[in-house]
PDB file of N, CA, C and O in Angstrom:
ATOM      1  N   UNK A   1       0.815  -1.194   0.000  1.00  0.00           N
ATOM      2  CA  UNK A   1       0.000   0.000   0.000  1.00  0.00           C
ATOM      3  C   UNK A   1       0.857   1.255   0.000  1.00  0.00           C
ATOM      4  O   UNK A   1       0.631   2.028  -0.931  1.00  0.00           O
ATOM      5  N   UNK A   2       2.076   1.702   1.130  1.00  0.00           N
ATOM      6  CA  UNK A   2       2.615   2.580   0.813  1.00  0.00           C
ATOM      7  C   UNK A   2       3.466   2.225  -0.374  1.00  0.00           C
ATOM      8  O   UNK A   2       4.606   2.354   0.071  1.00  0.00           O
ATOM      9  N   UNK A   3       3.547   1.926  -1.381  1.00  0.00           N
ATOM     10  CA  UNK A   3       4.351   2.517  -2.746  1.00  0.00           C
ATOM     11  C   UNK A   3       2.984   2.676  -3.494  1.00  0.00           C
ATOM     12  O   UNK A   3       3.137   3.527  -4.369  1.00  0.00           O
ATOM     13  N   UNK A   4       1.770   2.209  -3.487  1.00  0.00           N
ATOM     14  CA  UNK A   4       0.762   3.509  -4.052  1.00  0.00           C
ATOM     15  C   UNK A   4       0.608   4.745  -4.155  1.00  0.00           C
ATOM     16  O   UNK A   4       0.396   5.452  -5.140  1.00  0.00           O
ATOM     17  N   UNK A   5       0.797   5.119  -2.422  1.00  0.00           N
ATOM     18  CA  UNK A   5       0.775   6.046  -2.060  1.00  0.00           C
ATOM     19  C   UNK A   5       1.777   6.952  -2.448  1.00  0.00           C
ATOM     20  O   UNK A   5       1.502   8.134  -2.654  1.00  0.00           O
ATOM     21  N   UNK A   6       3.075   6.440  -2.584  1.00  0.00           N
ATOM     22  CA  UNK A   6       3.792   7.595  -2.968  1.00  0.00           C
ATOM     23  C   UNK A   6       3.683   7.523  -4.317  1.00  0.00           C
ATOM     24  O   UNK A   6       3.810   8.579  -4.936  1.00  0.00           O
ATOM     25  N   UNK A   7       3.383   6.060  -5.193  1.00  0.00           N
ATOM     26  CA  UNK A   7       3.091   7.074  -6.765  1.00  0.00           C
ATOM     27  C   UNK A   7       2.249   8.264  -7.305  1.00  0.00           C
ATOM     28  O   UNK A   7       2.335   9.043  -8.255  1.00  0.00           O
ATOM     29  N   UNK A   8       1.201   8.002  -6.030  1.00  0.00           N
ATOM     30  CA  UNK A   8       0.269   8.849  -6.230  1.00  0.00           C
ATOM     31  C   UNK A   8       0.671  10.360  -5.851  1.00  0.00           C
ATOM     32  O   UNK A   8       0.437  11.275  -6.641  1.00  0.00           O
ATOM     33  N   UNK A   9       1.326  10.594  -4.528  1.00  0.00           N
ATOM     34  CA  UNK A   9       2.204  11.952  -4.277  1.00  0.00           C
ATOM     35  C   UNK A   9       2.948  12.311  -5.415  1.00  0.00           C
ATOM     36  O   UNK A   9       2.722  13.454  -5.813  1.00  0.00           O
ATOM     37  N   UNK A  10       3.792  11.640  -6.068  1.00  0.00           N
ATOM     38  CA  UNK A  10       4.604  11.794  -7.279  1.00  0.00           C
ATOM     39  C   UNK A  10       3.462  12.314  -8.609  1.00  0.00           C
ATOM     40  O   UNK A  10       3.558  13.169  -9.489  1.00  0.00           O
ATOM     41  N   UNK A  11       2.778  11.686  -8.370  1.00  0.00           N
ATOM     42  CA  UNK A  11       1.748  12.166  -9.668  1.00  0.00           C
ATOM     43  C   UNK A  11       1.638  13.779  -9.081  1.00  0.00           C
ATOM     44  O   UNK A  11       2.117  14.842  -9.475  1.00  0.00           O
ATOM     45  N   UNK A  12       0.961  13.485  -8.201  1.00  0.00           N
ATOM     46  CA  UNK A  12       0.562  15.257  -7.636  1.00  0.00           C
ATOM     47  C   UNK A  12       1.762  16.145  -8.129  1.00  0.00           C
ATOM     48  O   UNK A  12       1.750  16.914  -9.090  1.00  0.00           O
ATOM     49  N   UNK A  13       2.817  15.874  -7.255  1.00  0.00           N
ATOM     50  CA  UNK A  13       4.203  16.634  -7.339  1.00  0.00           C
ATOM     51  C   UNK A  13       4.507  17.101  -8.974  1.00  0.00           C
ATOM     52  O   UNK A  13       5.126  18.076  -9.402  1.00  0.00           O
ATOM     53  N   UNK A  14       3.850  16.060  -9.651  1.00  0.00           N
ATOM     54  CA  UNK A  14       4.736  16.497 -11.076  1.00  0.00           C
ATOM     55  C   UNK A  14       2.966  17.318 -11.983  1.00  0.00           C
ATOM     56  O   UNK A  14       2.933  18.327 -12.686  1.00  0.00           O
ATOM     57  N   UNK A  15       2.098  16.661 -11.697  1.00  0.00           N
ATOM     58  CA  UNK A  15       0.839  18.021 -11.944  1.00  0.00           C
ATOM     59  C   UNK A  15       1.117  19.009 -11.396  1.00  0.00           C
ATOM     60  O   UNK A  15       1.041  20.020 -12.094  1.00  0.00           O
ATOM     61  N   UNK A  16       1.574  19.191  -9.884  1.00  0.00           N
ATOM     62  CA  UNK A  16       1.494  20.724  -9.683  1.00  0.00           C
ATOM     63  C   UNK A  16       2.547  21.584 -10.215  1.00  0.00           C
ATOM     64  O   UNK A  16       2.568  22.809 -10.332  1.00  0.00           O
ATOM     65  N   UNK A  17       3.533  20.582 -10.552  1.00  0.00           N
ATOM     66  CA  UNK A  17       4.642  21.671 -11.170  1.00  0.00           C
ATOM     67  C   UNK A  17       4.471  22.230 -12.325  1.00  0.00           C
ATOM     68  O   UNK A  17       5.004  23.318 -12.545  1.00  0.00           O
ATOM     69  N   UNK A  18       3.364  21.325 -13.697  1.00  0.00           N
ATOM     70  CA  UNK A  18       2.998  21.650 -14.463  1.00  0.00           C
ATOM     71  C   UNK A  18       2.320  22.463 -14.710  1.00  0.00           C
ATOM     72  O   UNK A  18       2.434  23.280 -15.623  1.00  0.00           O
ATOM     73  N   UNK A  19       1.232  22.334 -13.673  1.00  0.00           N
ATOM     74  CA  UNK A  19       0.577  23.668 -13.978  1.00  0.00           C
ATOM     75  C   UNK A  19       0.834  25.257 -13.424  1.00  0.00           C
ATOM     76  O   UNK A  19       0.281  26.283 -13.821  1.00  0.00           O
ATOM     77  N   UNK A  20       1.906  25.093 -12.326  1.00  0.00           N
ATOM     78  CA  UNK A  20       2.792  26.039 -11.670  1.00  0.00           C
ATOM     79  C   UNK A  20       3.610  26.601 -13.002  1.00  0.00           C
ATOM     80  O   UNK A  20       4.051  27.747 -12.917  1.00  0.00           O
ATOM     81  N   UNK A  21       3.784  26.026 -13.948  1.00  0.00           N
ATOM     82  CA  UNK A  21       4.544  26.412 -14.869  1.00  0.00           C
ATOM     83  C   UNK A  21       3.545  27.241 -15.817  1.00  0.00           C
ATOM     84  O   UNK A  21       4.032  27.833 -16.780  1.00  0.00           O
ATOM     85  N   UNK A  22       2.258  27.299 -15.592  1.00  0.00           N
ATOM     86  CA  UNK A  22       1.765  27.893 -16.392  1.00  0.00           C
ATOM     87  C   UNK A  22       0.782  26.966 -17.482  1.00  0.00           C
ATOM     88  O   UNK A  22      -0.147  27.605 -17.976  1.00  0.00           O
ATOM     89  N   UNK A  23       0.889  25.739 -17.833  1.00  0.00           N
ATOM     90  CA  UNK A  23       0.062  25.184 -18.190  1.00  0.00           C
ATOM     91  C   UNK A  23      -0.669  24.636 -18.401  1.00  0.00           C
ATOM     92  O   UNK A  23      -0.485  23.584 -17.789  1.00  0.00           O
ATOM     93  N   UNK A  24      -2.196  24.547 -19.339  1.00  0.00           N
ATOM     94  CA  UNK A  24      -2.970  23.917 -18.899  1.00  0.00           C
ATOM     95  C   UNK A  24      -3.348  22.089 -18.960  1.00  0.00           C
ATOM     96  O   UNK A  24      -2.314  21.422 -19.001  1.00  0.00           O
ATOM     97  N   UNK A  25      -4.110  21.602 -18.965  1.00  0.00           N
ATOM     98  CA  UNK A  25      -3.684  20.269 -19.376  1.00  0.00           C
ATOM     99  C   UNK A  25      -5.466  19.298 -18.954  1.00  0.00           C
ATOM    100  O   UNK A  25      -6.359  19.513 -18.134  1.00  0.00           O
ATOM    101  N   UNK A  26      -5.283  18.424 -19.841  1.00  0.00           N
ATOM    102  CA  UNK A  26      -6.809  17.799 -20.349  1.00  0.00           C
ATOM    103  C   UNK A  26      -6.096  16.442 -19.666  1.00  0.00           C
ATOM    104  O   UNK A  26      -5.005  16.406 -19.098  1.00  0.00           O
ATOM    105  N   UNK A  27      -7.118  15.237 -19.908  1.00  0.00           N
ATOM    106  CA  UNK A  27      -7.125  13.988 -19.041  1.00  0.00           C
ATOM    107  C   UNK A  27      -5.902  13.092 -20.630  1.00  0.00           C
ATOM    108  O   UNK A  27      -4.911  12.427 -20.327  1.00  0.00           O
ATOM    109  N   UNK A  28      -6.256  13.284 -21.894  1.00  0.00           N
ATOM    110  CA  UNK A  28      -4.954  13.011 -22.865  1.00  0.00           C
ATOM    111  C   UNK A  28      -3.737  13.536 -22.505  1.00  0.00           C
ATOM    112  O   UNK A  28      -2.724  12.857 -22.675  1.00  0.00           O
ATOM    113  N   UNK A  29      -3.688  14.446 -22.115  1.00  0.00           N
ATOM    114  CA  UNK A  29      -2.263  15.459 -22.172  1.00  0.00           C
ATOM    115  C   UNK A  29      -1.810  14.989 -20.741  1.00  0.00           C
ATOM    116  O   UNK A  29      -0.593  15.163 -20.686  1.00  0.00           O
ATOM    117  N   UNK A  30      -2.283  14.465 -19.555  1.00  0.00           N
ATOM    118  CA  UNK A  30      -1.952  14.144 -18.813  1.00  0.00           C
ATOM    119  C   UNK A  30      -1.305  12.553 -18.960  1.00  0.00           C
ATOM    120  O   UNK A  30      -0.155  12.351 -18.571  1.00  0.00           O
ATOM    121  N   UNK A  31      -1.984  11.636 -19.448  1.00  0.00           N
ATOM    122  CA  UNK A  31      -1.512  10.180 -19.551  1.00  0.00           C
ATOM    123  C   UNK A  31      -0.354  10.492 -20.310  1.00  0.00           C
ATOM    124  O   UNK A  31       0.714  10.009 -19.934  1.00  0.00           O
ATOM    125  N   UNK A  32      -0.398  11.455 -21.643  1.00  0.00           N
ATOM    126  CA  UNK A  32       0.759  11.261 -22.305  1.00  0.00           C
ATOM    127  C   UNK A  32       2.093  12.227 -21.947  1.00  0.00           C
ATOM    128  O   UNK A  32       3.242  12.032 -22.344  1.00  0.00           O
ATOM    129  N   UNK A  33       1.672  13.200 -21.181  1.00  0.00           N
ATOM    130  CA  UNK A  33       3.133  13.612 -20.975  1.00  0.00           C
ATOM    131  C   UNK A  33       3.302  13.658 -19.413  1.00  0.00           C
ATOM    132  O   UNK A  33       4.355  14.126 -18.979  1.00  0.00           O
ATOM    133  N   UNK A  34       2.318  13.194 -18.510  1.00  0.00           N
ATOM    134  CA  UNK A  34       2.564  12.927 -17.226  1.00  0.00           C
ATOM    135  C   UNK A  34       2.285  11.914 -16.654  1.00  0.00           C
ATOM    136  O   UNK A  34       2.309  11.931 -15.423  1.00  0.00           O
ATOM    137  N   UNK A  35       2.004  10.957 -17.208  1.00  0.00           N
ATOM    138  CA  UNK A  35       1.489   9.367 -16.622  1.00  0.00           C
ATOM    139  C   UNK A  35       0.710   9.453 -15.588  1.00  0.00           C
ATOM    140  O   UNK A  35       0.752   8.861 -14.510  1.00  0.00           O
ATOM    141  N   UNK A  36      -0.267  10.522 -16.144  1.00  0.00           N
ATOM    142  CA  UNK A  36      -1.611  10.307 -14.884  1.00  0.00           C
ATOM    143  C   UNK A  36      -2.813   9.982 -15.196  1.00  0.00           C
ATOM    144  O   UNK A  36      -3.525  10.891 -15.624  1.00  0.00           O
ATOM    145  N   UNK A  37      -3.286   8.858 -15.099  1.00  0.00           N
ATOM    146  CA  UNK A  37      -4.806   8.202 -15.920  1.00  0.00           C
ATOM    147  C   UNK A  37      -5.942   8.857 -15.405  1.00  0.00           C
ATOM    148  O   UNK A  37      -6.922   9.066 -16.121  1.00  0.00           O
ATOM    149  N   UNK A  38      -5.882   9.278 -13.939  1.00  0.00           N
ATOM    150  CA  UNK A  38      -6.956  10.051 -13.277  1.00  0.00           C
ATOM    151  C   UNK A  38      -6.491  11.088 -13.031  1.00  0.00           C
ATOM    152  O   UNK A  38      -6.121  11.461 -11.918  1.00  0.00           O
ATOM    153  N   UNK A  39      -6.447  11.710 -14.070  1.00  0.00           N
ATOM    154  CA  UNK A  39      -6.394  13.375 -14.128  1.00  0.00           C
ATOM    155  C   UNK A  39      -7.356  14.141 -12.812  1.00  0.00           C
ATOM    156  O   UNK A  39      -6.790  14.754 -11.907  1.00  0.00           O
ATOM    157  N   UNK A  40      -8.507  14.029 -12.863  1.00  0.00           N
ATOM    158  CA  UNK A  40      -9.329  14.593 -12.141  1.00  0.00           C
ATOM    159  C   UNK A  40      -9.172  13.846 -10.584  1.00  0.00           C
ATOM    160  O   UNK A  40     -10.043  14.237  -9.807  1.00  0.00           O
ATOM    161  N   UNK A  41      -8.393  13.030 -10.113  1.00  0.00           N
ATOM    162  CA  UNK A  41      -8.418  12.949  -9.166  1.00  0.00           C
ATOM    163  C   UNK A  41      -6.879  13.262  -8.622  1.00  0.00           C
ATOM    164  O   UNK A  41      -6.438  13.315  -7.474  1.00  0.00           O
ATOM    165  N   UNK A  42      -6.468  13.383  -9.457  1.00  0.00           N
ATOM    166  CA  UNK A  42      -5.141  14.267  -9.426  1.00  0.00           C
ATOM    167  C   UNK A  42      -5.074  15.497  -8.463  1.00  0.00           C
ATOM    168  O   UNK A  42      -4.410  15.823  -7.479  1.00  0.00           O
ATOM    169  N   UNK A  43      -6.386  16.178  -9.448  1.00  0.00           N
ATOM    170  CA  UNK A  43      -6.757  17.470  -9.018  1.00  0.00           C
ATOM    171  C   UNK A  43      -7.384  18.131  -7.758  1.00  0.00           C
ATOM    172  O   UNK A  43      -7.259  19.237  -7.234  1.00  0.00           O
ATOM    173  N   UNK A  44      -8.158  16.938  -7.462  1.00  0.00           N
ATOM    174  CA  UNK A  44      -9.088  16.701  -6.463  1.00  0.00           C
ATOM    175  C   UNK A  44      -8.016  16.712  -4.947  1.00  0.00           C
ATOM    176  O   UNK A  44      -8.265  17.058  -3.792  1.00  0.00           O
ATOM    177  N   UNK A  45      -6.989  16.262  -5.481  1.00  0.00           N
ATOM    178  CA  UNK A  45      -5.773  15.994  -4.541  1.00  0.00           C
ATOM    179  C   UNK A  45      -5.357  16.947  -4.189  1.00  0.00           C
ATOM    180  O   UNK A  45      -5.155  17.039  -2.978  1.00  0.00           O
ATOM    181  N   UNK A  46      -5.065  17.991  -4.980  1.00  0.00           N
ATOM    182  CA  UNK A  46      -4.222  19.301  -5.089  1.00  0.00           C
ATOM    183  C   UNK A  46      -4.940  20.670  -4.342  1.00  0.00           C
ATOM    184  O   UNK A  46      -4.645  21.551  -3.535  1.00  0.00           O
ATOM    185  N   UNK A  47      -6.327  20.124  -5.364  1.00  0.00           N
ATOM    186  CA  UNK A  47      -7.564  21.318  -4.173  1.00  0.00           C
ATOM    187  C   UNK A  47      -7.587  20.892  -2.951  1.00  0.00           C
ATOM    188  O   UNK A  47      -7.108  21.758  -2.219  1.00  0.00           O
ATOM    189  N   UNK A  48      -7.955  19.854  -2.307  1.00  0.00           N
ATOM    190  CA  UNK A  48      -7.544  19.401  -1.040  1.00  0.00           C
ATOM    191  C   UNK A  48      -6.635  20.295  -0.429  1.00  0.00           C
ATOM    192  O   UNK A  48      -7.112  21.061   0.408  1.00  0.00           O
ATOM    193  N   UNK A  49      -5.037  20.379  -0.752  1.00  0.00           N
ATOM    194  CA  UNK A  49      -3.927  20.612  -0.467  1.00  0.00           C
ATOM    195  C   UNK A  49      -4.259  22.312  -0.644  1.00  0.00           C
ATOM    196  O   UNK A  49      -3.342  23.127  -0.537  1.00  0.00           O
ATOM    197  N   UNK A  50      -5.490  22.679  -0.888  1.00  0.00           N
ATOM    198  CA  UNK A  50      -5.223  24.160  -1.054  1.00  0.00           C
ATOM    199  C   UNK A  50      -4.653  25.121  -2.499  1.00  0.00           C
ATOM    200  O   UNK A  50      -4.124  26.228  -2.589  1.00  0.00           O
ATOM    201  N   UNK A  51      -5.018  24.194  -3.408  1.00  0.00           N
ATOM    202  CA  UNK A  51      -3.892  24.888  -4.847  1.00  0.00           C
ATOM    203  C   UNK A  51      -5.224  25.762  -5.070  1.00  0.00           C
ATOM    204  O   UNK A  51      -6.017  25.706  -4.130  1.00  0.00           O
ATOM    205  N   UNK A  52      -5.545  26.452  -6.016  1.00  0.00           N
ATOM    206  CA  UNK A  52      -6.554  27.114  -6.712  1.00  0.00           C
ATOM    207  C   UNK A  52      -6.479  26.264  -8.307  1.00  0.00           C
ATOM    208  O   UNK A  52      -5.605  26.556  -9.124  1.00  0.00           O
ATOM    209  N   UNK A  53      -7.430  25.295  -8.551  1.00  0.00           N
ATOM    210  CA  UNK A  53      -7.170  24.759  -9.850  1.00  0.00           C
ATOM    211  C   UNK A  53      -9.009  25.047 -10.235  1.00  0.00           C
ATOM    212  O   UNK A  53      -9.996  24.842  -9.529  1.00  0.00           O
ATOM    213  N   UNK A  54      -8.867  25.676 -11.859  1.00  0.00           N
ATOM    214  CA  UNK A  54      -9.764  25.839 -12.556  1.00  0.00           C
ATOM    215  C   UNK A  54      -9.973  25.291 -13.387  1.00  0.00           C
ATOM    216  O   UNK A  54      -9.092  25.289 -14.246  1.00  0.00           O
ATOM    217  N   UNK A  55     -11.185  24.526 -13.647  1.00  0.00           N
ATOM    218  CA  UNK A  55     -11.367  23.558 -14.988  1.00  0.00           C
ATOM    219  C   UNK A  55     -12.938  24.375 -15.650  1.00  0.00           C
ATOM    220  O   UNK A  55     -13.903  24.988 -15.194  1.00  0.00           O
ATOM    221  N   UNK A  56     -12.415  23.900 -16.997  1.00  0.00           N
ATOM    222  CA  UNK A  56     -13.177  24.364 -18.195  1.00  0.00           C
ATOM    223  C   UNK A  56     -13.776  23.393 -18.997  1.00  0.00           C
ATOM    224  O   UNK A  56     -13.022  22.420 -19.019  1.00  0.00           O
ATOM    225  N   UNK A  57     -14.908  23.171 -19.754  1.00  0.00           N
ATOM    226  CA  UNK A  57     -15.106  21.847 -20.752  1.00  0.00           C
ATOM    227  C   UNK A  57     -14.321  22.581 -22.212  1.00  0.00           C
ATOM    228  O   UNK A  57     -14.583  23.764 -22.435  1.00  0.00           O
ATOM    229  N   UNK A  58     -13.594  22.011 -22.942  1.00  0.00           N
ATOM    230  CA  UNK A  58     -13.299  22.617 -23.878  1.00  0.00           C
ATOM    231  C   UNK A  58     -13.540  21.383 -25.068  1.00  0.00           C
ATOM    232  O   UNK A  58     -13.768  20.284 -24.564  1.00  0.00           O
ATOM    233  N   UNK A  59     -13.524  21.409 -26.204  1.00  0.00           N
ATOM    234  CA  UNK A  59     -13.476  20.779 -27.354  1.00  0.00           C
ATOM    235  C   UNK A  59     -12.509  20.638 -28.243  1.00  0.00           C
ATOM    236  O   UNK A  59     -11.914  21.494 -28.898  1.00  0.00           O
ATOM    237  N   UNK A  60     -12.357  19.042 -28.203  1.00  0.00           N
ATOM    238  CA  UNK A  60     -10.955  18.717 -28.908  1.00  0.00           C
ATOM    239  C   UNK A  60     -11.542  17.298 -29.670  1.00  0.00           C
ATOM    240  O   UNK A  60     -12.542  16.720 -29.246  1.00  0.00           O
ATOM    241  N   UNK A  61     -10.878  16.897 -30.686  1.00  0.00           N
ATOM    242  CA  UNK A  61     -11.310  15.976 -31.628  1.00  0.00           C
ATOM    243  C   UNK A  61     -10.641  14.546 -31.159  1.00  0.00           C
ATOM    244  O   UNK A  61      -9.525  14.387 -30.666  1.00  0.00           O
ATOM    245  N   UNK A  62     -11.551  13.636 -31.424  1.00  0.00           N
ATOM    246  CA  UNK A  62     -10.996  12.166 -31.552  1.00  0.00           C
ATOM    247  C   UNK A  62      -9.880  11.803 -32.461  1.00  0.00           C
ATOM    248  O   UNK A  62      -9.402  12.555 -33.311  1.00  0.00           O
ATOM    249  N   UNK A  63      -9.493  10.548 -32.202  1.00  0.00           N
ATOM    250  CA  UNK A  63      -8.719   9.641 -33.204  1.00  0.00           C
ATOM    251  C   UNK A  63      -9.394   9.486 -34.383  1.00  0.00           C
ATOM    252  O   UNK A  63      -8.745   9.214 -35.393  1.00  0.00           O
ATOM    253  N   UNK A  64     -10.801   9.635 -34.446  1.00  0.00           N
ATOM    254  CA  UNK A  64     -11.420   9.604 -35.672  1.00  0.00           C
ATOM    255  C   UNK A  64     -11.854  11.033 -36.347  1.00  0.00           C
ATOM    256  O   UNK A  64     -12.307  11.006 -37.492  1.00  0.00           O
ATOM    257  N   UNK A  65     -11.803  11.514 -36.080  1.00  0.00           N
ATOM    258  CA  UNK A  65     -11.831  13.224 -36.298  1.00  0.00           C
ATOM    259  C   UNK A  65     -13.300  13.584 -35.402  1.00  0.00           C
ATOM    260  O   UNK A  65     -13.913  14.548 -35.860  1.00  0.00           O
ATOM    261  N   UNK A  66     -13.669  13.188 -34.679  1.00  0.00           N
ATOM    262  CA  UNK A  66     -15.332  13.599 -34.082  1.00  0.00           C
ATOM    263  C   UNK A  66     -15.248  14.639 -33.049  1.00  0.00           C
ATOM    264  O   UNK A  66     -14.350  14.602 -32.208  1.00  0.00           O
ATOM    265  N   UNK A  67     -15.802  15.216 -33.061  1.00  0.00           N
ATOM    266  CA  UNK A  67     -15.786  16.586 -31.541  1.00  0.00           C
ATOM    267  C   UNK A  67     -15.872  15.676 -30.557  1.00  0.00           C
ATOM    268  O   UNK A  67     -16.350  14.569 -30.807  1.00  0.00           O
ATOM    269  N   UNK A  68     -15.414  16.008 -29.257  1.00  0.00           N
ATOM    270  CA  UNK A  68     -15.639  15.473 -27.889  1.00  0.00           C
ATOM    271  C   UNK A  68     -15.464  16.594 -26.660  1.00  0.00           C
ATOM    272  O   UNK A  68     -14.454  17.288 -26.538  1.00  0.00           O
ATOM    273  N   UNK A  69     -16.216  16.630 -26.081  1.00  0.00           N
ATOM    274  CA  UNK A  69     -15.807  17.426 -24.961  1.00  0.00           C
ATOM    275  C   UNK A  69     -14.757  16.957 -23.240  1.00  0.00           C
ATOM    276  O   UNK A  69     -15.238  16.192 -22.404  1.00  0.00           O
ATOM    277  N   UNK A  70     -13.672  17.466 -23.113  1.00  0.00           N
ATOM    278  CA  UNK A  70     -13.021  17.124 -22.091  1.00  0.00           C
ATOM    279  C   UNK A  70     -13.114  18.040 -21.297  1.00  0.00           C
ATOM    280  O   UNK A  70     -13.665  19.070 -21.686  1.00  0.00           O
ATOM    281  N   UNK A  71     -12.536  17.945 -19.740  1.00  0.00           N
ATOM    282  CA  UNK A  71     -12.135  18.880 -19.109  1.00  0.00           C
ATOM    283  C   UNK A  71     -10.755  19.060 -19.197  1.00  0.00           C
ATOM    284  O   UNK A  71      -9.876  18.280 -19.565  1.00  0.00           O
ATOM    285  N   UNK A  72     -10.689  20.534 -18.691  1.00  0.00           N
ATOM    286  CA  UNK A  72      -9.198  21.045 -19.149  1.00  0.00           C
ATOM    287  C   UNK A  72      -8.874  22.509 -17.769  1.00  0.00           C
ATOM    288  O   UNK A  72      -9.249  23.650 -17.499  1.00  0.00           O
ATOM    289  N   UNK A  73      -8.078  21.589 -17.349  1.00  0.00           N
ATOM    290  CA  UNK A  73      -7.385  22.442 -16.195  1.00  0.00           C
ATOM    291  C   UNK A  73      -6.364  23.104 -16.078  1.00  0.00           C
ATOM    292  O   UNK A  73      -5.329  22.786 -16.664  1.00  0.00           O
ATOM    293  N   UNK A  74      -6.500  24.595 -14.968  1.00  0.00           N
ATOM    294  CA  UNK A  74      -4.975  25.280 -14.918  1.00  0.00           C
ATOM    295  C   UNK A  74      -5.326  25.912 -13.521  1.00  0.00           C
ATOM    296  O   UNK A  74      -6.351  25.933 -12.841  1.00  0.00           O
ATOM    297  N   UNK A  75      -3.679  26.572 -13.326  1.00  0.00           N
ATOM    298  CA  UNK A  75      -4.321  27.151 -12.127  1.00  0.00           C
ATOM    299  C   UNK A  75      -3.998  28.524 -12.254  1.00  0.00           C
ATOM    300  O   UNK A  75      -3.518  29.211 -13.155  1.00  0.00           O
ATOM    301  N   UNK A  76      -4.336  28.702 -11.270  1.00  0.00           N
ATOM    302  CA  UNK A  76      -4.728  30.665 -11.074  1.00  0.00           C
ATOM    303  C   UNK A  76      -3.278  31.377 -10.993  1.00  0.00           C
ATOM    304  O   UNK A  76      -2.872  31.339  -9.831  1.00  0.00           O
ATOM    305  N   UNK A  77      -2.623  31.839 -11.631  1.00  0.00           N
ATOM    306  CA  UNK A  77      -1.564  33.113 -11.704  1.00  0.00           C
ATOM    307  C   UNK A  77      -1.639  32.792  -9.947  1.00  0.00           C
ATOM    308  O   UNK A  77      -2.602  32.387  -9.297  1.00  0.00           O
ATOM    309  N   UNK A  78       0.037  33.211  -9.387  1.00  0.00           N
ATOM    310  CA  UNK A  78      -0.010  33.235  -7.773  1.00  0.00           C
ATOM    311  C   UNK A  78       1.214  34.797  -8.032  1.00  0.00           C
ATOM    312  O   UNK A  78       1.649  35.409  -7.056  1.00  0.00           O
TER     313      UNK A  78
END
C-alpha cells in the first residue's frame, strides 16, 4: 500500500509543477506527458492541499476526427 501512495504523491508533485509552470492540461495530455490516468483525481488531490485549480469543458477531436468534450485544467496566476 505505501508505494501507491507515494506514486500517487509523485503524480501530484509532477501536476502541480505543471501547472505552476503555467500550463494547462486535459485527461490526454496528462496520460501522455505525465502518466496520470486520473487526471481529475489528481486534481481533487491538489484542491484538497489548497492549490486554486480551474477547470473548463473545452473541445478537442478524436482519433477519428469527431468533436468530444473534455475537461481542461490550470491554475490561477499566484
Amino acid at each position: 500500500m505505501q508505494r501507491k501512495e507515494h506514486e500517487t504523491q509523485a503524480q501530484v508533485d509532477r501536476l502541480r509543477a505543471y501547472l505552476r509552470a503555467g500550463n494547462d492540461i486535459n485527461p490526454l495530455e496528462a496520460w501522455r506527458k505525465l502518466g496520470i490516468y486520473r487526471l481529475s483525481a489528481r486534481v481533487f488531490d491538489l484542491r484538497e492541499a489548497g492549490e486554486d485549480i480551474k477547470g473548463e469543458f473545452v473541445e478537442v477531436r478524436n482519433q477519428f476526427g469527431e468533436p468530444c468534450r473534455v475537461k481542461s485544467y490550470r491554475m490561477e496566476a499566484q
